[in-house]
Each structure stands twice: as structure tokens, then as C-alpha cells.
N, C-alpha and C positions, 0 to 999 in steps of 0.2 A: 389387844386385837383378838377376835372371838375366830376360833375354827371357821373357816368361808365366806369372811369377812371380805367383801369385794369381788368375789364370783356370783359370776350371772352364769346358770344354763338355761338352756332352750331346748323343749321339745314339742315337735311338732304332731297334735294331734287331729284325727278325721272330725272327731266332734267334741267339741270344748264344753257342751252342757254337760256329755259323760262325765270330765275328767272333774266336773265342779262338784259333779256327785261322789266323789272318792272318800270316805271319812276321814282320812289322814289331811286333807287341806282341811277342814273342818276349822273356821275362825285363824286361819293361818295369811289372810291375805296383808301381802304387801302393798299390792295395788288392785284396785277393783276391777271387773272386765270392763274393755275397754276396744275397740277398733281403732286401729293404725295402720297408714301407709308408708312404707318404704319405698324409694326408690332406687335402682340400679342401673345406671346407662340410663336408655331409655322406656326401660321396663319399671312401671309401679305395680308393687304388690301392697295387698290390704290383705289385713290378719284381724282374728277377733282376739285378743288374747288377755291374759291372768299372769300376774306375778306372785307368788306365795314365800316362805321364807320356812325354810324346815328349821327344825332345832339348834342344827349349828352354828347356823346363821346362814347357809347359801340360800343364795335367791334364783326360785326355780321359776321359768316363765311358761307357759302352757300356750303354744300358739296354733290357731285352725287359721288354715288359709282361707279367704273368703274369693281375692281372683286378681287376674294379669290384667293390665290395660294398656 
């Protein structure tokens, strides 16, 4: 089992085009960006987000909120 093996974090950014521009994701992605909704109760949220994978293997996810319905 590799260092981070089965960790997800999440951070929630204002704008996801920045964070795609970082050199360090650079060919790092786990999953491509993507829009997803959550829901909670009766509240759905939509995010636009990125999953990448640093070196040790965590997998880091990059989420912008897009909005409540």
C-alpha cells in the first residue's frame, strides 16, 4: 500500500480555471473536470471540479461551487 492510498481531500476553490493553471497539477489528473451534483436534505449543490493525485498517491479534488437549488 503506497503513502495516501485511499485518502480523498477536498478543497474548495473560487475559481477552478486558476487552480488548473498551478504547474504542480501539471499531467497529474486522476479524473478530468467534470460538473456534479450533491444533494443534502433538500438542498442540491453543483460543483465544477478536478481530481489530481500528488506523488504519494493522495487524491486531491479541487471543487468551485457552481450554485444551491
Amino acid at each position: 500500500m503506497r503513502l495516501g492510498e485511499g485518502m480523498n481531500l477536498a478543497f474548495r476553490v473560487a475559481d477552478l480555471d486558476k487552480a488548473l493553471d498551478l504547474p504542480a497539477l501539471e499531467g497529474r489528473f486522476f479524473q478530468k473536470p467534470m460538473i456534479h451534483s450533491y444533494r443534502s436534505g433538500e438542498t442540491i449543490t453543483t460543483v465544477r471540479q478536478v481530481t489530481v493525485e500528488d506523488p504519494d498517491g493522495y487524491l486531491l479534488r479541487f471543487v468551485q461551487k457552481m450554485e444551491d437549488v
